[in-house]
C-alpha angles and dihedrals in degrees: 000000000000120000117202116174107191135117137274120235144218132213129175122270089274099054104051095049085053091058091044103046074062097064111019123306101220088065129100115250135208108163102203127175105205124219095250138055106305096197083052079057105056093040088049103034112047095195144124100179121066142144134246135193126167125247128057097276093157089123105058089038086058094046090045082050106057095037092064095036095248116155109234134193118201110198099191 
């Protein structure tokens, strides 16, 4: 599992349609920049489908995690 604490942000009505237009526009949209390197996570974390949820919740991740033998990675 990546972990990847950051913070979402907003852009007026303009922008995000930009960005979106970029990508395709159906589908639903979050724009995050997350807390660590972000050139170290896509090399590292081959993957265009993730979850996010606000709030920090890395320590539980982590807890849930371990409990259930899953390797993590935390980019912070």
């Amino acid at each position: 599992m990546a972990i990847l604490p950051g913070k979402f942000l907003q852009y007026d009505k303009k922008k995000n349609e930009k960005l979106m237009k970029e990508t395709q526009i159906e589908w639903p949209h979050a724009f995050f920049k997350p807390d660590g390197d972000s050139e170290e996570i896509i090399a590292e974390v081959p993957c265009n489908h993730i979850h996010g949820v606000y709030g920090d919740f890395v320590e539980e991740l982590t807890i849930v995690c371990e409990l259930l033998d899953v390797e993590y990675e935390v980019y912070a």
